[in-house]
C-alpha positions as CSV (number, residue, x, y, z in Angstrom):
1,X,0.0,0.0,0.0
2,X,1.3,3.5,-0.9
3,X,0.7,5.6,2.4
4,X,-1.8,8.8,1.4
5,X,-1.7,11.8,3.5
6,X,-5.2,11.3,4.8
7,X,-3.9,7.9,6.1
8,X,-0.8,9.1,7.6
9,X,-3.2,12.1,9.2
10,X,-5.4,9.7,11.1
11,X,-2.9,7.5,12.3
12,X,-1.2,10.4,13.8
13,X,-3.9,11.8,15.2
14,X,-4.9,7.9,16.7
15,X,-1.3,7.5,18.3
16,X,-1.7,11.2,19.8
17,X,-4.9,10.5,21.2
18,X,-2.8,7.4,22.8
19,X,0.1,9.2,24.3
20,X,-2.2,12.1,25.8
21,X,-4.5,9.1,27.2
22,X,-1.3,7.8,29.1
23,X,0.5,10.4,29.8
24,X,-0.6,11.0,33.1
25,X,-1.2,7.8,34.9
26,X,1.3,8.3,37.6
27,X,0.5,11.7,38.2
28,X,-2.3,10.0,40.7
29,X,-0.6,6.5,42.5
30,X,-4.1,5.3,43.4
31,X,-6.0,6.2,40.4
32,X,-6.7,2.6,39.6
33,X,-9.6,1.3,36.8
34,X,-11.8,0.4,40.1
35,X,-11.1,3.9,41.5
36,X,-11.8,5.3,37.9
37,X,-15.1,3.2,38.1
38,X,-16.4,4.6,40.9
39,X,-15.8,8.3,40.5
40,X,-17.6,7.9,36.7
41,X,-20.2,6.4,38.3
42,X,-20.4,8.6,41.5
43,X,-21.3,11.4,38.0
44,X,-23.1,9.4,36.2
45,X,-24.3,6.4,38.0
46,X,-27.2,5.4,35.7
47,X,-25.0,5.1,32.3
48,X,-24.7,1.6,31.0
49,X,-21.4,0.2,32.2
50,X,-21.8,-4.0,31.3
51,X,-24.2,-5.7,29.6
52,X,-25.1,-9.2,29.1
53,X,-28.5,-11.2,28.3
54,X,-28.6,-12.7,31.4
55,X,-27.4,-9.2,33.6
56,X,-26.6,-5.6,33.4
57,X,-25.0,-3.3,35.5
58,X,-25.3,0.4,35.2
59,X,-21.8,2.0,36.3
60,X,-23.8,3.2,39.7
61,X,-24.2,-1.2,40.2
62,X,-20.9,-1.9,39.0
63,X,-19.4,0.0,41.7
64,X,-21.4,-0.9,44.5
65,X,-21.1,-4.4,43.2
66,X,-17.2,-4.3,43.4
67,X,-17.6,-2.5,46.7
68,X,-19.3,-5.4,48.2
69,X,-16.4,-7.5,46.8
70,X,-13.9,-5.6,48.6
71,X,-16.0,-6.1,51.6
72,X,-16.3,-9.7,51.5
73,X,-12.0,-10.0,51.0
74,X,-11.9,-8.5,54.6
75,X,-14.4,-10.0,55.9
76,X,-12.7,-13.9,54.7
77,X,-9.3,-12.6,56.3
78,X,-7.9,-11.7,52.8
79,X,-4.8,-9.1,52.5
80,X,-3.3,-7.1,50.6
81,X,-1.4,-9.5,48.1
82,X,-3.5,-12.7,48.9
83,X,-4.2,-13.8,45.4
84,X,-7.8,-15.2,44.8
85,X,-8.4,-17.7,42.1
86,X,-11.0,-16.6,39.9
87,X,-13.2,-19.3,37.5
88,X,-16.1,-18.0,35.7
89,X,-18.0,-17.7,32.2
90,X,-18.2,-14.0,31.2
91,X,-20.8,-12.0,32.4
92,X,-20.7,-8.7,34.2
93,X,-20.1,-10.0,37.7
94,X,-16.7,-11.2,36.6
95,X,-15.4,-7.7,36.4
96,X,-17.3,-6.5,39.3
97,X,-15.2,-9.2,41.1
98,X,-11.9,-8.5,40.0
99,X,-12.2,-4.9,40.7
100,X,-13.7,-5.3,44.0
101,X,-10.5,-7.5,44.6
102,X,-8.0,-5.7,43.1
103,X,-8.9,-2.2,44.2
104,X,-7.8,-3.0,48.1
105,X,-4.5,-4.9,47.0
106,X,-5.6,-8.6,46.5
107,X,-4.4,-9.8,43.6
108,X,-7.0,-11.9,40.8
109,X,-5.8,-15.5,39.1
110,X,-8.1,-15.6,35.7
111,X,-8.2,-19.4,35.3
112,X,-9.4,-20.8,32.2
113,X,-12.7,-22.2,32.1
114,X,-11.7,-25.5,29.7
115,X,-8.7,-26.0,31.9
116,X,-9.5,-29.5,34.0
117,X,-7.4,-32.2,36.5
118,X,-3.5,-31.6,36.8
119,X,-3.4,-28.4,34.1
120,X,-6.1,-26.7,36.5
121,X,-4.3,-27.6,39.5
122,X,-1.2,-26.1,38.4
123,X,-2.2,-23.3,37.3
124,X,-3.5,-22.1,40.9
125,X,-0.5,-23.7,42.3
126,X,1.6,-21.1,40.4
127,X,-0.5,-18.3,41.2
128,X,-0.5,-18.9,44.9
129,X,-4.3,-19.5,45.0
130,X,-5.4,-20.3,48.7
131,X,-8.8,-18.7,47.8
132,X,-11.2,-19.5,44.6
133,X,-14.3,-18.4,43.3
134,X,-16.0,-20.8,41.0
135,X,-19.1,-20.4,39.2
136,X,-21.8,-23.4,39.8
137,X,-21.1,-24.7,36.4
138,X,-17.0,-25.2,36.8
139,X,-17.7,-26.8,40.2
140,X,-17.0,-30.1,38.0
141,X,-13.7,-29.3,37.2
142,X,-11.7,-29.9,40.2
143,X,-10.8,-33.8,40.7
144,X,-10.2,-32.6,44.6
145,X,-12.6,-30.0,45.8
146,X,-10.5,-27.1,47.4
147,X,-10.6,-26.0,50.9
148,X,-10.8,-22.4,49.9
149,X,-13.2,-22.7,47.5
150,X,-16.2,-20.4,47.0
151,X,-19.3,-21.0,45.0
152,X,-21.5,-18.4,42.7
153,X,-24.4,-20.2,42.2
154,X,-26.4,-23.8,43.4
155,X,-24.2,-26.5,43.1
156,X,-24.2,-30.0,44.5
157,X,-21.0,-28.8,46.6
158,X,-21.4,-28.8,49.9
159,X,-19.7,-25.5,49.7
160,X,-20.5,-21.5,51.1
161,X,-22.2,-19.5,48.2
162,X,-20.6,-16.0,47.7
163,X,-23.5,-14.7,45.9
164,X,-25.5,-15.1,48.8
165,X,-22.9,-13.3,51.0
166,X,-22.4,-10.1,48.3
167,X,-26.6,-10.0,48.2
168,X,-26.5,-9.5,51.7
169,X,-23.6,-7.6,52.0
170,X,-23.5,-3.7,53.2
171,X,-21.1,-1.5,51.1
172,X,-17.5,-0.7,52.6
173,X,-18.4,2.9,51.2
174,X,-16.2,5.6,53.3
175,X,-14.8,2.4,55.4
176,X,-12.9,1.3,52.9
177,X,-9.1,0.0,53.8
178,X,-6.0,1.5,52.2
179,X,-6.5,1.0,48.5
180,X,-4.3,-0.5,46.3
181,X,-1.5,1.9,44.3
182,X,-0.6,1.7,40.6
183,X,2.2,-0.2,41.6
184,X,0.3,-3.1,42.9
185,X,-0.2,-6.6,41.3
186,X,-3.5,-6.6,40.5
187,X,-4.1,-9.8,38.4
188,X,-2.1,-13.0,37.3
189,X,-3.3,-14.1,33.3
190,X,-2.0,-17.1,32.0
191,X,-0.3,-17.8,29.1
192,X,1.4,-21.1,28.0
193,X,4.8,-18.9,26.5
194,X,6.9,-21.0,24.5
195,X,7.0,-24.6,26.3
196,X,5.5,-26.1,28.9
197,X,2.4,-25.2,31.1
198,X,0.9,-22.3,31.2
199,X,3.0,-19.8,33.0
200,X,0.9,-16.6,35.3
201,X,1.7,-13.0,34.6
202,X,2.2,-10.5,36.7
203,X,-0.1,-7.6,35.9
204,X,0.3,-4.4,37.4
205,X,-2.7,-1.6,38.3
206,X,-0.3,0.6,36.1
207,X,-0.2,-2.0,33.2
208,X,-4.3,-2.1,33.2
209,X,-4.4,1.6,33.0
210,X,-2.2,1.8,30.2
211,X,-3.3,-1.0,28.0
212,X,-6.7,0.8,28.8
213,X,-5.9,4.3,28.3
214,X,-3.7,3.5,25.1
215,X,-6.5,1.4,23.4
216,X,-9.0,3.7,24.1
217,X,-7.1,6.2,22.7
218,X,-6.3,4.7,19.7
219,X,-10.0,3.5,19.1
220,X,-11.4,7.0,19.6
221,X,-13.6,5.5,22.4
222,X,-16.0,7.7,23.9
223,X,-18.7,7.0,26.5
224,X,-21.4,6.8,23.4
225,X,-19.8,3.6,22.5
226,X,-20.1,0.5,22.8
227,X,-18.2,-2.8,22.2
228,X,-19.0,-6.1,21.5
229,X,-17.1,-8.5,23.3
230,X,-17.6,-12.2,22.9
231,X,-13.6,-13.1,23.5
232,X,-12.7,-14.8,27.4
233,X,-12.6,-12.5,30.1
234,X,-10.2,-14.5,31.4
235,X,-7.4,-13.3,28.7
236,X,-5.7,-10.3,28.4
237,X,-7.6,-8.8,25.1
238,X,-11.2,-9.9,25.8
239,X,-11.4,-9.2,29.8
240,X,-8.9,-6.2,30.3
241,X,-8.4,-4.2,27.0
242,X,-11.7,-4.9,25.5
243,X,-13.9,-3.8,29.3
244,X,-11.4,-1.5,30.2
245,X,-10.8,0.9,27.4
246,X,-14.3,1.2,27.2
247,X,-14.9,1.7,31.2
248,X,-11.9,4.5,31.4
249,X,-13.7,6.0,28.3
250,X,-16.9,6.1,30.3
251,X,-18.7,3.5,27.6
252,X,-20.3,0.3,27.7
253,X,-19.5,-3.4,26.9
254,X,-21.8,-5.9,25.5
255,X,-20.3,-9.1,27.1
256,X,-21.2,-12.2,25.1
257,X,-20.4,-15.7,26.8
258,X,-19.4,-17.5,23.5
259,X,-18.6,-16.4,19.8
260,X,-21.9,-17.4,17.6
261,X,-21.6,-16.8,13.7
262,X,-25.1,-17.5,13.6
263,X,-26.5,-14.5,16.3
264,X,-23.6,-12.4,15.9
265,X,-24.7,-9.6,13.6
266,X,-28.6,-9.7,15.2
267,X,-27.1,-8.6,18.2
268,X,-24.4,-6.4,17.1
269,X,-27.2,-4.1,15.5
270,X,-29.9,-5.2,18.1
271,X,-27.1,-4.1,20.5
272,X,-26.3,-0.9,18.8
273,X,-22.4,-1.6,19.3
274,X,-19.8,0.7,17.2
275,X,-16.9,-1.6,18.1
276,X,-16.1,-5.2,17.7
277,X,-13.2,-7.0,19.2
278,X,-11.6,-9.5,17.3
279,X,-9.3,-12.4,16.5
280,X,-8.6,-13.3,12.9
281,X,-10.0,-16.6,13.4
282,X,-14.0,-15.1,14.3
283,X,-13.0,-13.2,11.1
284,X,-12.9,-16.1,9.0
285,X,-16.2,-18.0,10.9
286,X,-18.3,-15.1,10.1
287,X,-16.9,-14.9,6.1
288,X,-17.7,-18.8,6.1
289,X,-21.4,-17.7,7.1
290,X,-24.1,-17.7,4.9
291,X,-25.6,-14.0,4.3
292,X,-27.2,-12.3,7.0
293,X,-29.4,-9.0,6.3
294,X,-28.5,-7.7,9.4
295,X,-24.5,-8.1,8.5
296,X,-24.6,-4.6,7.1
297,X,-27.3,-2.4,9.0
298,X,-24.9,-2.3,12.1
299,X,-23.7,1.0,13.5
300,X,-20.2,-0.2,13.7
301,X,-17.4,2.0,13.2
302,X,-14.6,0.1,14.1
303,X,-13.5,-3.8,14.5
304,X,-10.4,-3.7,16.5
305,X,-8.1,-7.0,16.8
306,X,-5.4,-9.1,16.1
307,X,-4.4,-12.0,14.1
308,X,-6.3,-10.8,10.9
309,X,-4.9,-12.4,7.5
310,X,-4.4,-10.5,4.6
311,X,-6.3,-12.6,2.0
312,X,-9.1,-12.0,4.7
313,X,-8.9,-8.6,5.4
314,X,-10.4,-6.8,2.7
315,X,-13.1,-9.3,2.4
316,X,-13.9,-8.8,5.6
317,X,-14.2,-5.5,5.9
318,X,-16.0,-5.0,2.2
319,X,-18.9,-7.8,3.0
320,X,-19.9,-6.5,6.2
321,X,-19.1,-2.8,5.7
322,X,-16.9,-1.9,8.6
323,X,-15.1,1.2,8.2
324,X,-12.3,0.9,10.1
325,X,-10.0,-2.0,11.0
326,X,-7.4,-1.3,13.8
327,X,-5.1,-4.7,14.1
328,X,-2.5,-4.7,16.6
329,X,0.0,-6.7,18.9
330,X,0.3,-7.3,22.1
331,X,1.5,-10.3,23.9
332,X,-0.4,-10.7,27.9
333,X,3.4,-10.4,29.8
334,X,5.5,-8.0,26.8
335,X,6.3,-4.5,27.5
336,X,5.3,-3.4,24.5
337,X,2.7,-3.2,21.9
338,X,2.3,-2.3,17.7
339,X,-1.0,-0.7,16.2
340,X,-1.8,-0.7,12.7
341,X,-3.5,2.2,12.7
342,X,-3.7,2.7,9.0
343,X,-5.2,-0.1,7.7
344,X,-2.8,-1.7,6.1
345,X,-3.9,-5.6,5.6
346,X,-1.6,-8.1,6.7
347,X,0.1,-5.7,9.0
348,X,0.5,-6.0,12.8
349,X,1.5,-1.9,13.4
350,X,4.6,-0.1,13.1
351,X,5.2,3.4,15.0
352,X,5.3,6.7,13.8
353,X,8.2,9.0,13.4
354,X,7.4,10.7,16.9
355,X,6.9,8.0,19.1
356,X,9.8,8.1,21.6
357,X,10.2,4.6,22.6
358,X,9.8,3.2,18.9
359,X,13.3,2.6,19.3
360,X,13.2,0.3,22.5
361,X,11.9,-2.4,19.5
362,X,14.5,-4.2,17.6
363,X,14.0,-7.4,15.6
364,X,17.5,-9.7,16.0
365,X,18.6,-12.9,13.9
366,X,18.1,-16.3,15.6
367,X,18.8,-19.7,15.1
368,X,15.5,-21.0,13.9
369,X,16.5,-24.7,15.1
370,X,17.2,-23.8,18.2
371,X,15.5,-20.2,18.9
372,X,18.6,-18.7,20.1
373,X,19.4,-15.4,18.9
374,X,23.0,-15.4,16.2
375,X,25.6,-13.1,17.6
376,X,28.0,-11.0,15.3
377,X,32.0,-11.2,16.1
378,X,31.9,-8.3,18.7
379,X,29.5,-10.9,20.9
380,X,26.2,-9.0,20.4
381,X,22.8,-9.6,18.3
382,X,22.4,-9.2,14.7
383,X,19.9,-6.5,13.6
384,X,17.2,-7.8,10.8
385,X,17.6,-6.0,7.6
386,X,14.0,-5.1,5.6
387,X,11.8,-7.8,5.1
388,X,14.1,-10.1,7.2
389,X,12.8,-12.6,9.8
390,X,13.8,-12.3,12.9
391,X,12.4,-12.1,16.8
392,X,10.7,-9.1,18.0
393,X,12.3,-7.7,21.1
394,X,12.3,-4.8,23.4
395,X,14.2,-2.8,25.7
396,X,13.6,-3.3,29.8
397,X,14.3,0.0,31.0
398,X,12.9,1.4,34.7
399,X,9.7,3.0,33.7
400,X,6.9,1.7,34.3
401,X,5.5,1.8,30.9
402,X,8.4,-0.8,29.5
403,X,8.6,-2.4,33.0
404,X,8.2,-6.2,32.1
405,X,6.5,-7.4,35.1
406,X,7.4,-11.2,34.6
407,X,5.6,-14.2,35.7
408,X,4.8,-15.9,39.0
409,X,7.9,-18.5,38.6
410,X,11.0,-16.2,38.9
411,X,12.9,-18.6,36.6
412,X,10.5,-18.5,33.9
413,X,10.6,-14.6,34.2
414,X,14.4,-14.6,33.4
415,X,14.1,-16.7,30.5
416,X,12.4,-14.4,28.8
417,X,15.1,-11.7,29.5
418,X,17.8,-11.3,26.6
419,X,21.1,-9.4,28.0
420,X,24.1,-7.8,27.0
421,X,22.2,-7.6,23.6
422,X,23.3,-4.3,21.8
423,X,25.7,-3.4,24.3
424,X,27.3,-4.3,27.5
425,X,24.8,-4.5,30.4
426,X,21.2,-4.1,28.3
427,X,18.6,-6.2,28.8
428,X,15.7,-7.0,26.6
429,X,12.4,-9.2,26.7
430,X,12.1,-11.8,24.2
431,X,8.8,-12.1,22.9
432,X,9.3,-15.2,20.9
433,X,7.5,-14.2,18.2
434,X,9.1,-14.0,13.9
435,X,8.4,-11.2,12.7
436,X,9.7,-9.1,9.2
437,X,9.7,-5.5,9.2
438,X,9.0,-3.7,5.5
439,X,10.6,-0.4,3.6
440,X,7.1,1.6,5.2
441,X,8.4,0.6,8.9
442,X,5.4,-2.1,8.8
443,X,5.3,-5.0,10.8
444,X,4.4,-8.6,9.5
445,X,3.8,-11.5,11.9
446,X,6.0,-14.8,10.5
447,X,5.7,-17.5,13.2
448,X,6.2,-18.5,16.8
449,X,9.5,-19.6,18.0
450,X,10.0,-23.1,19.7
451,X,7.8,-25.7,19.8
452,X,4.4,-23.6,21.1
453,X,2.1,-22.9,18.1
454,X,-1.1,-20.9,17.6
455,X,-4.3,-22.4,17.0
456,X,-8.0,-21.1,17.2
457,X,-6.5,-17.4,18.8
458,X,-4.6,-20.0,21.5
459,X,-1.1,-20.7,22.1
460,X,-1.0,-24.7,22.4
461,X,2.1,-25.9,24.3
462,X,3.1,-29.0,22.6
463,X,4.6,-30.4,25.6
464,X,1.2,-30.1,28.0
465,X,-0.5,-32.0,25.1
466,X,2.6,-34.7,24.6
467,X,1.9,-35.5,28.1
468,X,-1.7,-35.8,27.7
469,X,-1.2,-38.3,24.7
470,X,1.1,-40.5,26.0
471,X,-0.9,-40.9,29.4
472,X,-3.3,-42.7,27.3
473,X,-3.3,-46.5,27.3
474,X,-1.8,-47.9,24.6
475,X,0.7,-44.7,23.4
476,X,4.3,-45.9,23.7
477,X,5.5,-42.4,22.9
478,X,4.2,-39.4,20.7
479,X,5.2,-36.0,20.0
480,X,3.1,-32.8,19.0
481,X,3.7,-30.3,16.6
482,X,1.7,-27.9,14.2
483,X,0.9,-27.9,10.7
484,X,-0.1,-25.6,8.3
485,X,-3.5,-26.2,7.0
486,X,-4.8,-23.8,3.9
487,X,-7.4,-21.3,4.6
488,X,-6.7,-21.1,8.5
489,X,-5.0,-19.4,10.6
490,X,-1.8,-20.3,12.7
491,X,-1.2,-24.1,12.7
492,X,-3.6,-27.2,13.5
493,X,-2.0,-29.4,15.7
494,X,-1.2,-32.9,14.5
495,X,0.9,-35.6,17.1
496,X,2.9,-38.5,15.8
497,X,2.4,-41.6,17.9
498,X,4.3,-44.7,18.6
499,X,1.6,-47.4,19.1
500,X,2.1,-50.0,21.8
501,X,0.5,-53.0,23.1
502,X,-3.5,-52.3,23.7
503,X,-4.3,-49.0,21.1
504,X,-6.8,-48.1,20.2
505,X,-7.5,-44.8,17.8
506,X,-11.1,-44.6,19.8
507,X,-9.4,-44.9,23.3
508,X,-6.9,-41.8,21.9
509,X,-9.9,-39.3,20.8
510,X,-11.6,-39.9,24.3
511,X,-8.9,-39.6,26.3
512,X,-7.9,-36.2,24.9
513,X,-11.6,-34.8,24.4
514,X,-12.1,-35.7,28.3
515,X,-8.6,-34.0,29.3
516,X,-8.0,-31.1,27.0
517,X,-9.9,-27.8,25.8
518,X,-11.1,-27.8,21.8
519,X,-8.1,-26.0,20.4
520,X,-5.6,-27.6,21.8
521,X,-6.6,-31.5,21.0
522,X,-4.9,-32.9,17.8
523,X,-6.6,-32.2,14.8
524,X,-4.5,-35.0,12.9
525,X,-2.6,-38.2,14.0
526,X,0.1,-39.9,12.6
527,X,1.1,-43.6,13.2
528,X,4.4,-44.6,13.1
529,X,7.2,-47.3,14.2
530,X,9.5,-44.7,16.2
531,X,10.2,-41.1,16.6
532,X,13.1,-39.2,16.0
533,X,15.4,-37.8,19.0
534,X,18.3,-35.3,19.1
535,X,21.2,-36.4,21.3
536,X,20.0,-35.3,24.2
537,X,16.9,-37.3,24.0
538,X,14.4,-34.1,22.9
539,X,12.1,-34.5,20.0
540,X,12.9,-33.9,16.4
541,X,9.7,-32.8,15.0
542,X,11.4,-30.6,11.9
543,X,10.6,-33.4,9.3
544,X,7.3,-34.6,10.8
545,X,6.2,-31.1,10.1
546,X,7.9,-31.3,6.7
547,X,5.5,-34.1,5.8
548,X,2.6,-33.0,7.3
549,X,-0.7,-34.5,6.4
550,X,-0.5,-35.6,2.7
551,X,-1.1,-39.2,2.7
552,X,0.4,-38.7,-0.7
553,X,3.7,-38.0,0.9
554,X,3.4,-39.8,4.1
555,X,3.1,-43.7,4.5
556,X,2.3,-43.6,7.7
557,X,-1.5,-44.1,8.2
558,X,-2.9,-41.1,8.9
559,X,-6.3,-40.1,10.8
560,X,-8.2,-37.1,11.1
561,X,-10.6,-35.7,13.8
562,X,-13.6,-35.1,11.5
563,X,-16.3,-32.1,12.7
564,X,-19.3,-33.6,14.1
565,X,-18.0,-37.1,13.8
566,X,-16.5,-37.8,17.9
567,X,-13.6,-39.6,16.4
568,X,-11.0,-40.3,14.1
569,X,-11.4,-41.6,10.3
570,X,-9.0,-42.0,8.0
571,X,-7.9,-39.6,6.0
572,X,-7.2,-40.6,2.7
573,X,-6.3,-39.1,-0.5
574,X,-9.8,-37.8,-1.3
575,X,-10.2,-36.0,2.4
576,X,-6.9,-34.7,2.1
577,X,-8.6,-33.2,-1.3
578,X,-11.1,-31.5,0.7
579,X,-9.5,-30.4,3.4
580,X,-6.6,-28.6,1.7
581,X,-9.7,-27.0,-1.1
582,X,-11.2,-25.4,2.4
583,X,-14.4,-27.8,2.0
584,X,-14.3,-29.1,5.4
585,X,-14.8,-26.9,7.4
586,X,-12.4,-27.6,10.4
């Protein structure tokens, strides 16, 4: 794309909006989203804050909701950094919890409502948990019921119900304890990084108010709008950029508990929204759908995301009339972000001339064997010429704005720290992400480094799923990787297995469909005699991936976890056919 003027105009003028949005978040240490919450609604208590089909809350209720929150964390003995699991489908009294929490220093685990058994179990283990709040429904989740465990709703648990505690409750109001500061941890949100299980991020009140602040700056958000949000409150985009630009612009949410291509644009126009927040993926689901005559009498004006393709882009935004796309970057524990604020398809962002810390991003050579970054004859890391591959880092400097916060596991959080990197004594955080950078300064997402791939707007960690598989009776071994798979996005996950004494393909798909969430269970298997290993005993997955799932290539009998089948068929020449053509839809 050749940049016009106009373009360039707006994006400036986005950006701008940004910086003045965040420019003055430490100028008040206690000015906190649940603080900002409650003076917006102490002016305009009546104005739509969160809506949902099953409850609203006006920004008057939000508040007073939270409130009650904070009042039942001193009542239970909590204190300022006690971390408090939190497990529930989204609805507005998730946020009114986590703000209640958060705004007297406790600090908020989001835990994944597919997560089950030992994954669940370790993820509150990592976050320090002693506490959880579970809505009725997850009650199943846990294979041991927790001592600490608090129930939202009826459940067969024999259990004490915090809904019935907070409908009873009297507000804290001018009794409230010493709040918490920007400085405070105010959640943990999981991400799986680049191996392993899923690691918890530290996530300041400061970094809330800026990811809030900056992407309601750049969306233009005022309190006349309203976004549709259908993406888990317990990540980063869907529960604290998507609810919290709009609360700190004084707007409203529509809070959706799952994505439905079918209902989606009835109630985006029922709803009135002007915003839509994305991943590529829902992108693609609602191009697959068949015409809707409500896909173009919306009042969006913006669909803000990540992770949209360019040979999706323009069709996207063409069929369903939106007038603005604003595609971004951001990764849950990075210190920084990139905004594509001129609508360039394909691109992630890049920053304008007069951002000051557009030099604290550098993309450096690596190794793409063994992830680690090439170094030049002096000892330090190669800059990526134009169009060049290479991982996206950033500079870890003391303010708070490129701060990385780290993890909950202190090793994990120096792994991700890349030192002595341009000169003696830097330090960077590795994001582990490819990227190419072009001639305009525009960024392009290539790929994930090490052995984590994307799937369905989730990172899958191929070693939580390896251990999955070969837990099953029947597996002698089995590695995980991800393939490409024409007319997705990111890469399906296929494992290899070594068949021993007793498999069965039937056993496999039930023994993953009962122990791991929908987008991280193998969408293809591969049966073979043995597995390749490096010296050192790790798997070798480079030409597994080579082969992929052409039958045609592979000898290897191959199956395939058919839509609406509950198993595994075979997939032969002619599937492979169809699948590769985009006619199953997958």
């Amino acid at each position: 794309m050749v940049e016009k003027p106009q373009f360039r105009s707006s994006a400036n003028a986005a950006w701008l909006r940004a910086l003045e949005r965040t420019s003055r978040i430490g100028e008040r240490p206690t000015l906190t989203l649940p603080v900002l919450v409650a003076e917006t609604a102490a002016e305009r208590p009546d104005a739509p804050a969160l809506i949902s089909d099953g409850e609203s809350l006006s920004y008057g209720e939000l508040a007073a909701r939270a409130d009650r929150y904070a009042a039942w964390s001193r009542a239970s003995g909590l204190e300022a950094g006690s971390v408090v699991g939190l497990m529930m489908s989204n609805r507005p009294e998730y946020v009114a919890i986590w703000l209640g929490l958060t705004r007297v220093g406790v600090t908020v685990a989001l835990l994944n409502t597919n997560l089950r058994g030992a994954a669940l179990a370790h993820c509150i283990t990592a976050a320090g948990a002693r506490t959880l709040i579970v809505e009725a429904a997850f009650a199943g989740s846990f294979d041991e019921v927790p001592a600490g465990l608090w129930l939202h709703g009826k459940a067969a648990l024999d259990r004490p119900r915090i809904d019935l505690w907070i409908a009873e409750a009297a507000m804290l109001g001018d009794r409230l304890p010493p709040q918490a500061t920007l400085d405070t941890r105010a959640l943990y949100i999981y991400t799986s990084g680049t191996t392993g299980l899923p690691k918890a991020a530290s996530i300041s009140h400061h970094r809330i108010m800026q990811w809030a602040g900056w992407f309601a700056g750049m969306a233009d958000l005022k309190p006349s709008d309203r976004t549709y949000n259908c993406l888990p409150l317990y990540h980063s985009v869907g529960g604290v950029v998507a609810v919290g630009a709009a609360l700190v612009a004084g707007g409203s949410v529509f809070l959706r508990e799952k994505f439905s291509a079918r209902q989606f644009w009835r109630e985006v126009t029922a709803r009135e929204c002007t915003i839509f927040q994305y991943i590529g993926e829902l992108a693609r689901y609602l191009l697959s759908a068949p015409p809707d005559p409500a896909e173009t009498q919306h009042k969006l004006r913006l669909a803000c995301g990540n992770g949209l393709r360019a040979d999706v882009w323009e069709a996207f935004q063409t069929r369903f009339a939106i007038p603005q796309i604003l595609e971004f970057y951001a990764a849950t524990e990075g210190n920084f972000s990139l905004f594509n604020a001129e609508g360039q398809p394909g691109a992630i962002g890049r920053f304008p001339n007069f951002l000051p810390h557009r030099k604290g991003v550098a993309l450096v050579k690596v190794d793409p064997a063994t992830g680690v970054p090439d170094r030049g004859e002096d000892g330090f890391c190669v800059r990526c010429g134009t169009d060049e591959s290479g991982e996206t880092i950033s500079l870890i400097s003391g303010g708070a704005a490129a701060r990385f916060e780290g993890y909950a596991d202190s090793a994990a959080t120096e792994r991700k720290v890349l030192r002595n990197v341009f000169q003696t004594g830097d330090a960077w955080f590795r994001s582990g992400d490819l990227m190419r950078k072009d001639a305009h300064g525009f960024f392009y997402f290539v790929d994930r480094i090490g052995d984590t791939f994307r799937w369905k707007g989730e990172n899958v960690a191929t070693a939580e799923v390896a251990a999955v598989v070969r837990a099953c009776p029947g597996v002698a071994d089995a590695d995980v990787y991800g393939v490409a798979v024409p007319g997705t996005d990111g890469k399906a996950g296929m494992v290899a297995i070594v068949p021993g004494e007793g498999f069965d393909i039937a056993d496999l798909h039930a023994h993953v469909a009962a122990r791991l969430p929908a987008y991280a269970r193998p969408l293809f298997v591969r049966l073979c005699k043995d597995l390749a290993r490096t010296a050192t005993f790790k798997a070798n997955t480079q030409g597994l991936q080579a082969d992929g799932f052409d039958p045609a290539v592979v000898a290897d009998p191959l199956f395939f976890d058919a839509p609406g089948a509950g198993c595994f068929v075979p997939l032969d020449a002619a599937l492979h056919v169809d699948l590769t053509a985009g006619r199953v839809k997958i």
